[in-house]
C-alpha positions in Angstrom: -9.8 -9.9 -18.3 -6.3 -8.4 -17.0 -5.1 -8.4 -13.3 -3.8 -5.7 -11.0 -1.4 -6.9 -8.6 -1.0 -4.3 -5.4 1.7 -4.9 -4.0 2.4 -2.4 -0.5 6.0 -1.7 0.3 8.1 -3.1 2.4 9.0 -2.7 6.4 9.9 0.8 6.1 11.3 2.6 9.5 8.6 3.4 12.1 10.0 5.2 14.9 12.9 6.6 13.0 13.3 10.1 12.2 13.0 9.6 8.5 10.4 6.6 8.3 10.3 6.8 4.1 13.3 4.6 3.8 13.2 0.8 3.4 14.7 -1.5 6.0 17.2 -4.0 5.2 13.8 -7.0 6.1 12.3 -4.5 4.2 14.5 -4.9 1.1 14.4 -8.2 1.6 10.7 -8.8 1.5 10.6 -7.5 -1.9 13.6 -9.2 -3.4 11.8 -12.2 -2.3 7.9 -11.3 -4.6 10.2 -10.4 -6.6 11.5 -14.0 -6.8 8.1 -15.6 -6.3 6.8 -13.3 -9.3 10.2 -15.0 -11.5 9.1 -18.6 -10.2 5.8 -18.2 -11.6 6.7 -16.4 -15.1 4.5 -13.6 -14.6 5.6 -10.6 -16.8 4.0 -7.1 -16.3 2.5 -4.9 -19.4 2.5 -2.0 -17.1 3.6 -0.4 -13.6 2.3 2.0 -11.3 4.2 3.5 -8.3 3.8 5.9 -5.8 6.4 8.9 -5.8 7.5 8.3 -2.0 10.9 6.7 -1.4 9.8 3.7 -0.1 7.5 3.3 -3.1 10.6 3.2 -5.7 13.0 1.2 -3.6 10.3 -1.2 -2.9 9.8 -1.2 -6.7 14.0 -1.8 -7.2 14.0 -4.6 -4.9 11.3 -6.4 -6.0 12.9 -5.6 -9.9 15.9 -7.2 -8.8 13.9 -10.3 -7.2 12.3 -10.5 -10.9 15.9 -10.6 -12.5 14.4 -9.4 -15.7 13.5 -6.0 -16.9 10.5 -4.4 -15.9 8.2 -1.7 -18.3 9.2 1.8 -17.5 7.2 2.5 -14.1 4.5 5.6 -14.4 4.8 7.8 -11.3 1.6 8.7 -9.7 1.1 11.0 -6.9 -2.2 9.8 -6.0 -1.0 6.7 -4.7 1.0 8.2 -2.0 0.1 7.0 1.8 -1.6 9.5 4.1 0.6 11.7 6.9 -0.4 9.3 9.7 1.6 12.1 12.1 -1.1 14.5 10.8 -3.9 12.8 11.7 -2.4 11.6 15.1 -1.7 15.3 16.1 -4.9 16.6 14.4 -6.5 14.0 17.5 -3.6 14.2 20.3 -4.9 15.2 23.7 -1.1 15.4 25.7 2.0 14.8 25.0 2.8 12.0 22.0 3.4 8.6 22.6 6.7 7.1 22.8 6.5 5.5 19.6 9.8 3.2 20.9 7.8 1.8 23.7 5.5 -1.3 23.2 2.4 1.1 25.1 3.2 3.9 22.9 3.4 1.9 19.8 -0.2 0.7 20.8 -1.1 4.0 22.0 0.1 5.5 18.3 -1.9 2.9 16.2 -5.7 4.0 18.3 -4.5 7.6 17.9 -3.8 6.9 14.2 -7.4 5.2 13.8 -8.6 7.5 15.7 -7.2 10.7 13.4 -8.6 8.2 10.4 -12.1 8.2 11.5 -12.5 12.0 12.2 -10.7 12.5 8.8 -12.9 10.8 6.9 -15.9 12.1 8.6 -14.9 15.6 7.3 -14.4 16.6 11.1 -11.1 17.6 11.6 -8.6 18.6 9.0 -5.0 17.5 9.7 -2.0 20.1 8.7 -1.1 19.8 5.6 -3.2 17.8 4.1 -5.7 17.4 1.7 -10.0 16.5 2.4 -10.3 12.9 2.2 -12.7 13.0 -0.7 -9.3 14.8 -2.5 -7.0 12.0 -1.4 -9.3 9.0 -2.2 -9.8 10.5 -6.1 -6.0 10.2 -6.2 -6.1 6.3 -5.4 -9.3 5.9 -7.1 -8.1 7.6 -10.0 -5.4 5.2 -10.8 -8.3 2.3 -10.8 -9.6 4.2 -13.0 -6.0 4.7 -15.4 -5.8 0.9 -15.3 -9.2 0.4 -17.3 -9.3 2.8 -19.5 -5.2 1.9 -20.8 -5.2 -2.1 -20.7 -8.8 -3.4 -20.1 -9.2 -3.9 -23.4 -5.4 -6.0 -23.5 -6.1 -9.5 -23.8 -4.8 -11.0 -19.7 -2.9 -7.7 -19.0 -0.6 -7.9 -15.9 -0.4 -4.1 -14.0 2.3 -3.7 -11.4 1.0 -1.1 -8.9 3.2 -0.4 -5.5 1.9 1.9 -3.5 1.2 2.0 0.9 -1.6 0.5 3.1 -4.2 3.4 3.0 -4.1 3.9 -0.8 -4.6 0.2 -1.3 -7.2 -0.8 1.3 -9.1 2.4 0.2 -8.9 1.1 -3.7 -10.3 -2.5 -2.3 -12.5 -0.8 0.0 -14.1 1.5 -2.8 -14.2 -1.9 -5.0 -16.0 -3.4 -2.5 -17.9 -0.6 -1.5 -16.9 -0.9 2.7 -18.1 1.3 5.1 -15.3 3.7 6.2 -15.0 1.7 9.4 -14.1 -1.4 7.6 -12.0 0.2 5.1 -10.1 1.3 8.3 -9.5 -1.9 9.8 -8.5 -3.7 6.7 -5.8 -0.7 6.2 -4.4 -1.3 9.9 -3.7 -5.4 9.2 -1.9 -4.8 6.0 1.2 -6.4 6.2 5.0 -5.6 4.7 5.2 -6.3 0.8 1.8 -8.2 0.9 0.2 -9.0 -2.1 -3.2 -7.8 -3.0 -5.1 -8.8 -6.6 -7.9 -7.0 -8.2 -9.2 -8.4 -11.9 -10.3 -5.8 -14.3 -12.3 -5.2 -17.4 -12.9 -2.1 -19.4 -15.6 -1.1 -16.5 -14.6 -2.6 -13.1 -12.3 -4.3 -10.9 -13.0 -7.2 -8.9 -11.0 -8.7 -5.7 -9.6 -11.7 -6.3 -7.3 -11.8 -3.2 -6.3 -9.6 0.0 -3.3 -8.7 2.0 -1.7 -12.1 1.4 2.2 -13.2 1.6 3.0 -16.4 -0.9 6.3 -15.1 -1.0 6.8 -15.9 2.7 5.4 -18.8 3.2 8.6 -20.9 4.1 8.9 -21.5 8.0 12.1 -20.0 7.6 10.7 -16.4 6.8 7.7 -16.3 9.3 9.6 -13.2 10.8 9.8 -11.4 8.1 6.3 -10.6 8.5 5.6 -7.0 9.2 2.8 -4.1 9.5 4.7 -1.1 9.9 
């Protein structure tokens, strides 16, 4: 039986014009799984990532936590987050909150689970991008990659980095949560957490969700992020 660790990135930059870039806590968080991944001589047979920017610097930091070298990562598309401005617009009634402001921030994430809700429902379709059924075979599809190429390997260990909605969608489709659910456990995802999924040739199986060993010391309780 292998294990897929899912690791989301870290803190990238909500509110900025360019949010697909890594902040320096965000660099950090990685660094550190990274280190706890060293600590506890886990070495990878494979890795996954997302093509987004945040995806491969998350991946760098958390190489350069490991200090060794890492399997030559496979790119994959389908693991690429949502456009959560999409789906707030394809929902927005008035102007859009001021995503600066601790009412606006709030304001943004209902919007956002809002926009999430009527997406998956099939009931409105947000510019630019694809049906939810399309999106979720991209995430689903990766699942599916890590079965068919090491579920026969003897303990495999798969790296996969990817964003919140691509990995609360592969544990909700694991599970087999409503969409409601699969919702809410995409909003409390947190910054670099760690997410585990054991595998054989035909399934996966959660072992663990959202969590932050790497973190754990008093001394980094504010490095814990969501967004």
């Amino acid at each position: 039986m292998g294990t897929l660790y899912l690791v989301r990135h870290g803190q990238a930059s909500f509110g900025a014009a360019d949010y697909d870039q890594l902040s320096d806590l965000g660099q950090r968080q990685c660094h550190a799984l990274g280190q706890y991944f060293a600590a506890r001589s886990i070495k990878f047979d494979a890795v996954l990532v997302g093509t987004l920017r945040r995806h491969t610097q998350s991946l760098h930091a958390l190489a350069e936590g490991l200090g060794q070298p890492l399997p030559e990562a496979l790119p994959w598309p389908g693991l690429n987050e949502y456009d959560g401005e999409a789906l707030v617009r394809a929902v927005l009634q008035g102007p859009a909150p001021d995503a600066h402001s601790a009412e606006g921030y709030r304001q943004h994430f209902r919007l956002l689970r809002e926009g999430m809700t009527q997406w998956i429902a099939g009931a409105v379709s947000p510019a630019g991008m694809p049906t939810y059924t399309a999106w979720a075979a991209g995430i689903t599809s990766a699942l599916d990659h890590v079965r068919q190429h090491h579920g026969q390997q003897l303990d495999a260990k798969v790296l996969l980095v990817s964003s919140g909605g691509p990995i609360s969608t592969m544990v909700g489709h694991v599970l087999g949560t409503p969409p409601q659910t699969t919702i809410e456990l995409n909003l409390r995802i947190r910054n670099s957490s760690l997410t585990e999924l054991a595998f054989t040739p035909k399934r996966h199986m959660l072992l663990s969700y959202n969590h932050l060993p790497h973190l754990d010391d008093p001394q980094r309780a504010s490095w814990q992020t969501y967004s």
